[in-house]
C-alpha positions in Angstrom: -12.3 11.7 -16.1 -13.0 9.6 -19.2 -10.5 6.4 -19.9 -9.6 8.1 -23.0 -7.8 10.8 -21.2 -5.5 8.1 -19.7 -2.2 6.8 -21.4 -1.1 3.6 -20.1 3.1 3.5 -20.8 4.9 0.2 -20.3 8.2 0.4 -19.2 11.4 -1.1 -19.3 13.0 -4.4 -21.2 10.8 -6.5 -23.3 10.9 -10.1 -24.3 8.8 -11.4 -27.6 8.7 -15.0 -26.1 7.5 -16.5 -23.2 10.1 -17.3 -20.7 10.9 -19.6 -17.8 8.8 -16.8 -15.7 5.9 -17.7 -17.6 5.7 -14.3 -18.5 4.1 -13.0 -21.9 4.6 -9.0 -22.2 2.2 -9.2 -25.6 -0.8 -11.1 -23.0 0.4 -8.0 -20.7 -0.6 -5.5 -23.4 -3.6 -7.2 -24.4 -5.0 -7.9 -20.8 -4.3 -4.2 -20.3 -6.4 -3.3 -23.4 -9.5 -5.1 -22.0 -8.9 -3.4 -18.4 -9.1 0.5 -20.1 -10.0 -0.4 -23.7 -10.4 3.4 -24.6 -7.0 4.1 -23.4 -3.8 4.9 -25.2 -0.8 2.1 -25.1 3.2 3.7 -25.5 5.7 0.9 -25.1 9.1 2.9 -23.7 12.3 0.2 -24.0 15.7 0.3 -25.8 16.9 0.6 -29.3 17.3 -3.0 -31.2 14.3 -4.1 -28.7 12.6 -7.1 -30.5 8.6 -6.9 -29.8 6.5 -9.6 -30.4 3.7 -9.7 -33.3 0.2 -8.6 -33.4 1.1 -6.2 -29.9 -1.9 -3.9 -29.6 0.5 -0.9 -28.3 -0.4 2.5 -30.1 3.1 4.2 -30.4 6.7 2.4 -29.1 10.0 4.8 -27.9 13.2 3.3 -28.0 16.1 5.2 -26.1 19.6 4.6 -25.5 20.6 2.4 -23.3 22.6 4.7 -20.2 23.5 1.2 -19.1 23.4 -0.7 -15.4 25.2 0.6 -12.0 26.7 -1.8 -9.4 23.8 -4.2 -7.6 22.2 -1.9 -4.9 22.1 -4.7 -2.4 25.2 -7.3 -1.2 23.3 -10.9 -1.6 22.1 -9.7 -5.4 23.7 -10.7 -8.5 21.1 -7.9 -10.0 22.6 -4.4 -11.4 20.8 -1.5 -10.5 18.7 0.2 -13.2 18.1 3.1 -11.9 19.3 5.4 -14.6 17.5 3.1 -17.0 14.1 3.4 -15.7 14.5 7.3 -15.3 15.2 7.6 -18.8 13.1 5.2 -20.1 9.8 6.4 -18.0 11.1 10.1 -19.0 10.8 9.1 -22.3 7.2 7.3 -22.4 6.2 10.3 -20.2 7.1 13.1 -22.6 4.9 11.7 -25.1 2.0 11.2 -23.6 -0.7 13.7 -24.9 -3.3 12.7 -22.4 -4.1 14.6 -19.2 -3.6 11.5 -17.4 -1.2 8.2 -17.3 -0.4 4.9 -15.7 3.1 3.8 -15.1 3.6 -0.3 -15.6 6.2 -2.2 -15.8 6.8 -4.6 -18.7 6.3 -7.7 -16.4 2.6 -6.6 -15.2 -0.5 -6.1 -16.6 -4.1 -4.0 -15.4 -6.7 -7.3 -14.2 -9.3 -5.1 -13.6 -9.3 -0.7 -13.3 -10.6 -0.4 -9.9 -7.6 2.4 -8.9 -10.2 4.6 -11.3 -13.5 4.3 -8.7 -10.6 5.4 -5.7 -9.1 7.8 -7.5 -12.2 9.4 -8.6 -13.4 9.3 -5.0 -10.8 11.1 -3.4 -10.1 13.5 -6.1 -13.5 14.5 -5.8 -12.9 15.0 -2.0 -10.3 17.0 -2.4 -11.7 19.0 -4.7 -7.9 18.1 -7.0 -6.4 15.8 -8.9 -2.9 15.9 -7.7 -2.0 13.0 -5.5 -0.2 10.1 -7.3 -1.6 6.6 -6.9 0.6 4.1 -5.9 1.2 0.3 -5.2 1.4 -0.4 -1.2 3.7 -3.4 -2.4 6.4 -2.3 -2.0 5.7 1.5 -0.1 7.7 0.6 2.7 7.0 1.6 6.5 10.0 2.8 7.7 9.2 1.7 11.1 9.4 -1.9 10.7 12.2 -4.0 9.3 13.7 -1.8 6.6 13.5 1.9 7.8 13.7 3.4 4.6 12.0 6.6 4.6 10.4 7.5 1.1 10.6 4.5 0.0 7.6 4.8 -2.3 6.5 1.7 -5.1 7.0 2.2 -8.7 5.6 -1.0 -9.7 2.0 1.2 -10.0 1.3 4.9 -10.2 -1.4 6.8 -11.5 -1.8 10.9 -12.1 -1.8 13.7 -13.7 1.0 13.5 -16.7 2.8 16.9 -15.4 2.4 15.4 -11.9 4.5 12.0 -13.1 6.4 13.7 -15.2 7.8 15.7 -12.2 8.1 13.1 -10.1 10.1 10.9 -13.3 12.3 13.6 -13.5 15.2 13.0 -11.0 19.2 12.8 -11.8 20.8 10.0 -12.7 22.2 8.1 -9.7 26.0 8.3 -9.9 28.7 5.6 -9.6 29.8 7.3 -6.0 26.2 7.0 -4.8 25.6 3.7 -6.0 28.9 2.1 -4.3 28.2 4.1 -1.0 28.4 2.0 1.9 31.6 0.4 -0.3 33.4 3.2 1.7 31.0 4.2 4.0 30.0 2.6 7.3 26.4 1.8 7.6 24.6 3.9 10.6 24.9 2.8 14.0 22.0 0.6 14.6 21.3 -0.7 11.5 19.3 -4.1 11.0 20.5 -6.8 9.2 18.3 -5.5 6.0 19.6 -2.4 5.9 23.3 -3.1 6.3 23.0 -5.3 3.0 22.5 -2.3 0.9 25.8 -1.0 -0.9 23.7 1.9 -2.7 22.8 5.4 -1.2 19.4 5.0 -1.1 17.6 2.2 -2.8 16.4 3.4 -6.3 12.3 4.0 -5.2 13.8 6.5 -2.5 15.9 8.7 -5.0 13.2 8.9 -7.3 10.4 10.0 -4.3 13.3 12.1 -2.3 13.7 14.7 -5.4 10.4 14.8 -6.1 9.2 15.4 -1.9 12.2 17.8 -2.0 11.2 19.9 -4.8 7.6 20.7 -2.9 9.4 21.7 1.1 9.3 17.9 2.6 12.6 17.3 4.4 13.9 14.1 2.9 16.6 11.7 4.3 20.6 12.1 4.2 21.3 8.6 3.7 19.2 5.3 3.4 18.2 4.8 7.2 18.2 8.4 8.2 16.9 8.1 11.6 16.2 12.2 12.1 12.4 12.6 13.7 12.1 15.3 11.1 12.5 13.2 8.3 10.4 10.4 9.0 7.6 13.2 10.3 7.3 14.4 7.0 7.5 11.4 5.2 3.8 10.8 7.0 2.7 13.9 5.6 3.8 13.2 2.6 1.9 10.1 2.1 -1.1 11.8 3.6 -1.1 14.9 1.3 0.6 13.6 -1.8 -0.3 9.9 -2.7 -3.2 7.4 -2.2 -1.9 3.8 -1.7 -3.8 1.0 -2.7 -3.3 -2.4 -2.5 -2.5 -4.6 -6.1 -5.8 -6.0 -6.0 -7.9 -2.4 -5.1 -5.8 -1.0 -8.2 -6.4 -4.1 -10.6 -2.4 -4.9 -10.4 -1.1 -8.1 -11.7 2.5 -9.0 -11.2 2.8 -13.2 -12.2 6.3 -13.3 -10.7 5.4 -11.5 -7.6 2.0 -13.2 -6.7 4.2 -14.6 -3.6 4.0 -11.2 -2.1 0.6 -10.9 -1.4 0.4 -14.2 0.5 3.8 -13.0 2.8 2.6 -12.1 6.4 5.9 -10.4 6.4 5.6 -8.3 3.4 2.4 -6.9 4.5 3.7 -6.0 7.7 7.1 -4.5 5.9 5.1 -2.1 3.6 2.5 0.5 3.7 -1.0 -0.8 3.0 -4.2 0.8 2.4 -5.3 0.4 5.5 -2.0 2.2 6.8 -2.6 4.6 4.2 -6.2 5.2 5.1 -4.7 5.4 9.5 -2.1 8.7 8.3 -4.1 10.2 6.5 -7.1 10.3 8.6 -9.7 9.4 5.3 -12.6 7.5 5.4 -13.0 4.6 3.5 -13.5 5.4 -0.3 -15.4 2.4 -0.8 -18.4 1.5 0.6 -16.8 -0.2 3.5 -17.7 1.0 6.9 -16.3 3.3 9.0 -16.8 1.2 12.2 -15.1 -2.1 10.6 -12.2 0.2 8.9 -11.5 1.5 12.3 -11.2 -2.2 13.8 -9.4 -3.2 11.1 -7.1 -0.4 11.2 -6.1 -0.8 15.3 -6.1 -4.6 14.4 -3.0 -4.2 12.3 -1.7 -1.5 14.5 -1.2 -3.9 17.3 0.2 -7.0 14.7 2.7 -3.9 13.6 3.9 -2.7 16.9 3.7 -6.3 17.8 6.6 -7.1 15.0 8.3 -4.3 15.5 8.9 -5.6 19.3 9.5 -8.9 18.3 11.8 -7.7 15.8 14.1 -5.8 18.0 14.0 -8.5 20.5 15.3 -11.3 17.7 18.3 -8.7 16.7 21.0 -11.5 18.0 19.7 -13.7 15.8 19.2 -11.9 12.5 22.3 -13.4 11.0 20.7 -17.2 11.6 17.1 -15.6 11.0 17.2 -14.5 7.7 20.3 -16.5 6.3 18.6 -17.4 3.1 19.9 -21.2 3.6 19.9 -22.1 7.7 17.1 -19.4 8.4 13.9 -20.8 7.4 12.9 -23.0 10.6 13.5 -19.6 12.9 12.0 -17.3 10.2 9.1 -19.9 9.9 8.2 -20.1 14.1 8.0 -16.2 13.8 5.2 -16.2 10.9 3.2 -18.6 12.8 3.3 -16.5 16.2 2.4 -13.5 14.1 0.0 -15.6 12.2 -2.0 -16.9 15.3 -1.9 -13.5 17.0 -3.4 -12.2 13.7 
């Protein structure tokens, strides 16, 4: 695999100024550039997008705007974009010309290529190229706080073009879906997270669902589906289809989301490569050992099953936990406990 069979698309809205974020797409592009300087740059956004000058993209696609659904989640003022990102990505995607692509976002850039050396690995393992590369921020484990089966990242991935292009191409999330639990009751049982969702499925779960469908995995009815079958195969899923890597392993910067990789709780909430590395039963692609993986890897299975008991225990107080005002004292004793037992 060369770097000039790879298309890097960037994907969504675009700003040519730097905003109160900080964030400059046109630095994006060009940090990009210098991570996989052989590599082919497609800007996907909207018609009438204004891009800034001197951007070292190769081709842009504008589409038409399908337009925002209702917020996916109660407490968020944010629409859900769903539709927008499918068309968007569908549309970088079918003009890629490469045998290979990276999906970003418009707010992130590549730091470094290091999801090439893992890739390469464990495609040579295999003895195939087809697993998708993904972020483990945020691939969530569904056995923790929010037990969203399927629930994999599209901040990141990596593949084959056909392989993405497949996965990219899922139906627009209608207005019925994206209002569910409007109508609907929420499942019996569900935590505090999950009963602030108004959508269906959050948008990363219809997106993998269709895809994990289309190839015989049994995929969940709802967003917390609690059915053994479904959550079985979601693990086999991961450990067939996907490599996870951590933002850092892939090269992943995110300016607005650095906070996440310094949250005890995010990196128990999602699937790391270390969980990753536990389902699927690999050994390290790196030249880490196999002894200090393994210690690692029970390490974090006791933190998890650790927070997952601790979690269910706090249920009464969830409402005071997590209000985003009153919580933070509560929510702040639970960190350090983990923290220390860490």
């Amino acid at each position: 695999m060369k770097t000039s069979d790879i298309t890097v698309i960037f994907q969504g809205a675009v700003k040519p100024y730097v905003g109160v974020d900080r964030d400059s797409f046109r630095a994006n592009v060009r940090q990009t550039r210098r991570a996989l300087p052989n590599a082919d740059i497609i800007v996907s956004t909207w018609k009438g997008a204004e891009l800034p000058r001197g951007l070292l993209a190769d081709a842009v696609i504008e589409s038409d705007d399908p337009g925002g659904l209702p917020g996916i989640k109660y407490d968020s003022p944010k629409g859900n974009n769903v539709n927008r990102q499918i068309v968007s990505t569908l549309a970088g995607l079918r003009s890629v010309r490469t045998p290979y692509v990276v999906k970003l976002r418009t707010d992130s850039s590549l730091e470094h290529a290091g999801f090439l050396d893992f890739a390469k690995a464990l495609y040579q393992r295999d003895g195939t190229d087809r697993r998708i590369v993904g972020s483990s921020f945020f691939t969530l484990d569904p056995t923790i706080f929010e037990r969203l089966p399927f629930h994999l990242s599209d901040w990141f991935q990596f593949g084959r073009t056909e392989r993405l292009l497949e996965y990219w191409d899922a139906p627009p999330v209608t207005e019925t879906d994206a209002s569910w639990y409007d109508r609907e009751r929420h499942a019996k049982g569900s935590t505090f997270f999950e009963q602030n969702f108004r959508a269906r499925f959050a948008v990363e779960q219809h997106l993998c669902m269709h895809f994990a469908a289309r190839h015989g995995y049994v995929v969940p009815a709802f967003l917390n589906d609690p059915d053994p079958e479904v959550h079985v195969s979601f693990e086999r899923f991961i450990a067939r289809e996907t490599l996870i890597l951590d933002p850092w392993q892939i090269g992943l910067r995110m300016q607005k989301y650095d906070w996440v990789g310094a949250s005890l709780f995010q990196k128990i909430n999602t699937l790391m490569h270390l969980d990753w590395l536990a389902i699927s039963g690999s050994s390290p692609l790196d030249d880490s050992s196999v002894e200090g993986i393994r210690r690692l890897i029970e390490r974090r299975r006791k933190l998890k099953s650790m927070a997952r008991l601790g979690f269910h225990a706090s249920r009464p107080l969830h409402q005071l936990m997590f209000s985003t005002q009153r919580g933070f004292p509560l929510r702040r004793a639970a960190v350090l406990l983990l923290r220390r037992f860490q």
